[in-house]
C-alpha positions as a Python dict, from the first residue, in 0.01 Angstrom:
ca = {
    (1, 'X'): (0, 0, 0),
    (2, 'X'): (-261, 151, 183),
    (3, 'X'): (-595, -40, 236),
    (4, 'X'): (-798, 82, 502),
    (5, 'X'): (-898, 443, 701),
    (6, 'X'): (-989, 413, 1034),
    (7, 'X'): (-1144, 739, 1193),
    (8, 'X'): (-1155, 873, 1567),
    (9, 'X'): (-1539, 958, 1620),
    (10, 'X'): (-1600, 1279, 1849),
    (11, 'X'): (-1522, 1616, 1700),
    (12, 'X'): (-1383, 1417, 1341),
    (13, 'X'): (-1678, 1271, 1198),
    (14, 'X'): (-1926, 1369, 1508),
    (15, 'X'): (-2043, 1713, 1615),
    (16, 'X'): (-2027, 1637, 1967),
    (17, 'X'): (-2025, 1984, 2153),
    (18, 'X'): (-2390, 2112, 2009),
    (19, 'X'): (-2543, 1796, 2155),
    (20, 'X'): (-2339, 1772, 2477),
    (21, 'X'): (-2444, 2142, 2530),
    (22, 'X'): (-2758, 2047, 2489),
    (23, 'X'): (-2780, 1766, 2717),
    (24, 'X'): (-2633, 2008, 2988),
    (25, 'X'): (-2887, 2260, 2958),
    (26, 'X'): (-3150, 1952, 2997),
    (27, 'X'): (-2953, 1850, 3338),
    (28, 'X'): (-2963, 2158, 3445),
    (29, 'X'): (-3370, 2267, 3356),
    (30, 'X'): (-3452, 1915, 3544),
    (31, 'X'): (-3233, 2035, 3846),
    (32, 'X'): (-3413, 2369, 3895),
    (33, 'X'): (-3758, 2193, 3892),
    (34, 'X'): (-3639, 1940, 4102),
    (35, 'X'): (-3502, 2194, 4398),
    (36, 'X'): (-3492, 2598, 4473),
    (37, 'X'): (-3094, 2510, 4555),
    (38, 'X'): (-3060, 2457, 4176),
    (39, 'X'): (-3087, 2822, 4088),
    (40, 'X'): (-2721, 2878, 4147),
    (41, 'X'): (-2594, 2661, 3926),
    (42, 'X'): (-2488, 2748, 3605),
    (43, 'X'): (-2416, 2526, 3261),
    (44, 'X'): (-2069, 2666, 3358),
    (45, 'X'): (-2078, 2462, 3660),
    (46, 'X'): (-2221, 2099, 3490),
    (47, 'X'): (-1953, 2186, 3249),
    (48, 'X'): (-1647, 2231, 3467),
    (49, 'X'): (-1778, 1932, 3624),
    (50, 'X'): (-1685, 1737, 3325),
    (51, 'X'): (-1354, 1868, 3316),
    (52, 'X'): (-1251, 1813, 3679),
    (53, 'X'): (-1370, 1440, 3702),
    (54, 'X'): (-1241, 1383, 3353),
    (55, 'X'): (-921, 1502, 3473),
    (56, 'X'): (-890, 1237, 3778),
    (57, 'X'): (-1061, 940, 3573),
    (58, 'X'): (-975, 964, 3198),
    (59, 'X'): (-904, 608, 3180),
    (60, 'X'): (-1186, 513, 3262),
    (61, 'X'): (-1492, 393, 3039),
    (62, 'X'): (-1666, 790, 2951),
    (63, 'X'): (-2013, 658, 3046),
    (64, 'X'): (-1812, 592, 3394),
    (65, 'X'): (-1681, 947, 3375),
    (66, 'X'): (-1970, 1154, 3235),
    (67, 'X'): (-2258, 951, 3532),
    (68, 'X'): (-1920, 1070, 3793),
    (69, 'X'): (-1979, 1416, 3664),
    (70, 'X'): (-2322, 1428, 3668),
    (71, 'X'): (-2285, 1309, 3981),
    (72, 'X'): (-2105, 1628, 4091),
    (73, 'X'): (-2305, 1823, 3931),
    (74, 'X'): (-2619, 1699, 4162),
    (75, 'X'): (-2431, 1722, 4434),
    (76, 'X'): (-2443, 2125, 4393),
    (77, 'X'): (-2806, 2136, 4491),
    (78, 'X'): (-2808, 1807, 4723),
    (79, 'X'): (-2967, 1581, 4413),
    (80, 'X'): (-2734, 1316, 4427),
    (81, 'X'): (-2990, 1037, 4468),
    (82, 'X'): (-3187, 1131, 4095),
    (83, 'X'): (-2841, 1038, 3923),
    (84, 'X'): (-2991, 791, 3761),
    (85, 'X'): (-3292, 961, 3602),
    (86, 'X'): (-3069, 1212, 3523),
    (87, 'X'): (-2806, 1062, 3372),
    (88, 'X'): (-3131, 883, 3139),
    (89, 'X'): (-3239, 1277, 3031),
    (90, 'X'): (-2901, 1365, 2945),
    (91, 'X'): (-2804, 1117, 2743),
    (92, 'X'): (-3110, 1058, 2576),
    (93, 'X'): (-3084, 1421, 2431),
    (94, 'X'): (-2695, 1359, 2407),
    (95, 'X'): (-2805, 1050, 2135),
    (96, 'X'): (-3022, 1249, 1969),
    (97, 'X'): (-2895, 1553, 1890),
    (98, 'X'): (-2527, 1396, 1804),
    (99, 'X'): (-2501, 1371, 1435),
    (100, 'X'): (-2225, 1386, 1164),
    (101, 'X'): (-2084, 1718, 1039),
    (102, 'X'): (-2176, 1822, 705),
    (103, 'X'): (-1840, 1668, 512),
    (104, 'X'): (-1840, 1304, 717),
    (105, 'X'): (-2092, 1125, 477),
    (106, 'X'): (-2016, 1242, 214),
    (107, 'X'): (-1617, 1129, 249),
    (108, 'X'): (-1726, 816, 389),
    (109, 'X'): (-1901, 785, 0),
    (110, 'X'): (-1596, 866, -139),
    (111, 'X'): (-1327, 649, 65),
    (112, 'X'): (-1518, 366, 54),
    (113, 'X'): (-1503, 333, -307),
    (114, 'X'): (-1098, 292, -281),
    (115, 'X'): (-1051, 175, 106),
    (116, 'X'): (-1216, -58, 373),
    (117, 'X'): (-1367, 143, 640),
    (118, 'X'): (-1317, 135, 1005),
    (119, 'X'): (-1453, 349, 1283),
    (120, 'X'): (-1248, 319, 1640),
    (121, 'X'): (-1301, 547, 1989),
    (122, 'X'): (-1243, 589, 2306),
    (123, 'X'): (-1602, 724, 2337),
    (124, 'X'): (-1945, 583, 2374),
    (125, 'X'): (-2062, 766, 2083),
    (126, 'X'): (-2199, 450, 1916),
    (127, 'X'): (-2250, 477, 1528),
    (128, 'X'): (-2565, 303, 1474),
    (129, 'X'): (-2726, 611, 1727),
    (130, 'X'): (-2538, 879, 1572),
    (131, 'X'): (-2646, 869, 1231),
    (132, 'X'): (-2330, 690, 1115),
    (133, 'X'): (-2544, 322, 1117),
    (134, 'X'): (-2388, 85, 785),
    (135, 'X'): (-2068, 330, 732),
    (136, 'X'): (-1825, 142, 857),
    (137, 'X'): (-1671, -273, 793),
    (138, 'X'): (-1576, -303, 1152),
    (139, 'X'): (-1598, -89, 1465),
    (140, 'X'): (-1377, -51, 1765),
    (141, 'X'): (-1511, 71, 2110),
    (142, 'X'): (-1259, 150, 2370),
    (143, 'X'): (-1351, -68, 2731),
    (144, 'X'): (-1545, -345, 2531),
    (145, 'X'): (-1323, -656, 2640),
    (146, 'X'): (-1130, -442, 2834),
    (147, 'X'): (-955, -280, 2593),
    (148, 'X'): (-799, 31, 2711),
    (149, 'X'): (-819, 351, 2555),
    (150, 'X'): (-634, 522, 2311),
    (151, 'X'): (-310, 616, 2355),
    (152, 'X'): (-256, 190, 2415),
    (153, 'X'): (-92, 22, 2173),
    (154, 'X'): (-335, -254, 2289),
    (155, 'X'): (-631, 13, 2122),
    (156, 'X'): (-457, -13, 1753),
    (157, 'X'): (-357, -395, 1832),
    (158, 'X'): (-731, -407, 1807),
    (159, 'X'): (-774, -210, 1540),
    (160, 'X'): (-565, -430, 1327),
    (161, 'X'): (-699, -707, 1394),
    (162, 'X'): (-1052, -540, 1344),
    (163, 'X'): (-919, -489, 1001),
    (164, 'X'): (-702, -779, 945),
    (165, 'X'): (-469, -608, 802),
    (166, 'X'): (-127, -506, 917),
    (167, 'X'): (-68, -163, 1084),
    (168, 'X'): (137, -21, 766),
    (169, 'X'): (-175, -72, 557),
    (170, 'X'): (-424, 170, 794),
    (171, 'X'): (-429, 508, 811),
    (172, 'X'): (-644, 656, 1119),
    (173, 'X'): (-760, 993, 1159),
    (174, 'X'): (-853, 1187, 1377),
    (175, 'X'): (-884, 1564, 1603),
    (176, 'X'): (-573, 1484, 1858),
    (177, 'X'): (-246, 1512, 1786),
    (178, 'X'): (-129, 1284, 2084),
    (179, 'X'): (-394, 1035, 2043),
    (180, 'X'): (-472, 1013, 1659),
    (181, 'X'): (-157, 1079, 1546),
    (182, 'X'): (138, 1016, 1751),
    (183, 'X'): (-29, 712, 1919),
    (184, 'X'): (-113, 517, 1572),
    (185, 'X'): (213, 645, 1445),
    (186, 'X'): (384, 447, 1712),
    (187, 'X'): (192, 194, 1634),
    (188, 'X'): (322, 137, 1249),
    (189, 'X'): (4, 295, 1122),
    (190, 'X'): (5, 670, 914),
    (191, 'X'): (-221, 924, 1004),
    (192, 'X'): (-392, 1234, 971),
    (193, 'X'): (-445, 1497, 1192),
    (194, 'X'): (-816, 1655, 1154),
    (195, 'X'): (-715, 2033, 1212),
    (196, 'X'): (-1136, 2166, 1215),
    (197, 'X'): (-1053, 2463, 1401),
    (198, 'X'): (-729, 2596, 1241),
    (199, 'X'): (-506, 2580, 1582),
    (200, 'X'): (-120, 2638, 1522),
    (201, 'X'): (69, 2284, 1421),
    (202, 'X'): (213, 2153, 1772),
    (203, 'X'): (562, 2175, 1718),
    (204, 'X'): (630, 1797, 1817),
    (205, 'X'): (402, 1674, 1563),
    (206, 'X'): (592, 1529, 1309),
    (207, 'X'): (711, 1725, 1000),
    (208, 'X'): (532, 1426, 751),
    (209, 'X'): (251, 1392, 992),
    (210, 'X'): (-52, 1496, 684),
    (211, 'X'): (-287, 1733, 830),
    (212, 'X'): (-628, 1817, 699),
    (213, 'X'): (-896, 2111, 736),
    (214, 'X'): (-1200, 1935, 641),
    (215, 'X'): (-1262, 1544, 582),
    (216, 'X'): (-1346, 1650, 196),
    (217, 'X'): (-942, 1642, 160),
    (218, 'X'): (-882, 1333, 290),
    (219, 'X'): (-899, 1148, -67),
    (220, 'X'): (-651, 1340, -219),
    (221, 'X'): (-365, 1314, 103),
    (222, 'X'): (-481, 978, 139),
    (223, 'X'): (-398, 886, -262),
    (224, 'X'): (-39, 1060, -149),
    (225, 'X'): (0, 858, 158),
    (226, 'X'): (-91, 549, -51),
    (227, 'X'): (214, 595, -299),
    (228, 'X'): (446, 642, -53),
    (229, 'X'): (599, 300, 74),
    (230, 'X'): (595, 212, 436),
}
């Protein structure tokens, strides 16, 4: 029997990239009015940043990791010591501009009539400043209590006992196959892999592994998960 949905929060029920973008550009307008050495830096740059720290610290809390790139990122045009006011622009126009895609609330309507809701990231995309405030019964934040990050089994230990449910009774779903499917698999829970952008099925997912195009068909595979015993 399946009682509760648990979604991943960046790039499933979040339009990250837009406001990330965003916040880059920001960065990267304050740099050039802060210093002439700025004008050969490119959002290229501030973004390769990302994924070069990310790379050497993706255990880490993401605030951690996104100040550390940031951090680089100053360091192009000898600005390391405004990291701090910095780091305040971008992520004030991170917050802002972050918001649902255009099937999350209204699936959220739908589930919820059926299933408990639960919301669970490795992010620091908080719901209450995304537009998600009230969605969800519990909520799971990856590096509160020191809780490490998805792929832990720790992470969906939590989630669990967020729930208070066992594992065979969630479903969780989410963009990554490794993380949102395979990891919560392991974990006795079913899942759904989020497949937004139409990439090719990794061949090690597994062959009853539900995937999804938009969050408006989650009610229907989730019905189909729910008859099928665990």
């Amino acid at each position: 029997m399946l009682t509760h949905v648990v979604f991943d929060a960046d790039e499933t029920l979040l339009d990250l990239r837009p406001a990330v973008t965003a916040g880059l550009a920001l960065v990267l307008e304050e740099m050039r009015r802060l210093t002439p050495a700025a004008a050969g830096v490119s959002l290229a740059d501030l973004e390769s940043d990302w994924a070069a720290v990310f790379g050497a610290m993706s255990a880490a809390p993401t605030l951690e990791i996104r100040r550390a790139a940031l951090a680089r990122s100053l360091g192009r045009a000898g600005l390391e010591g405004h990291l701090d006011e910095v780091a305040a622009l971008f992520f004030a126009r991170r917050f802002a501009l972050t918001r649902p895609f255009p099937d999350a609330l209204p699936a959220l309507a739908a589930l919820r009539e059926r299933y408990t809701l639960g919301y669970a990231t490795n992010g620091n995309s908080r719901a209450e400043r995304c537009g998600l405030a009230g969605q969800f019964a519990f909520e799971v934040y990856a590096h509160e209590n020191a809780l490490p990050k998805k792929p832990a089994p720790e992470f969906f230990a939590a989630v669990a006992a967020a729930a208070g449910a066992p594992p065979e009774r969630i479903a969780y779903v989410g963009d990554s196959p490794g993380l949102d499917v395979h990891a919560p698999r392991r974990a006795g829970m079913r899942a759904v892999w989020l497949n937004r952008t139409g990439v090719p099925r990794p061949d090690d997912l597994p062959a009853d592994a539900e995937e999804v195009s938009t969050l408006a068909e989650l009610p229907e595979v989730l019905a189909r998960l729910a008859a099928i015993k665990a």
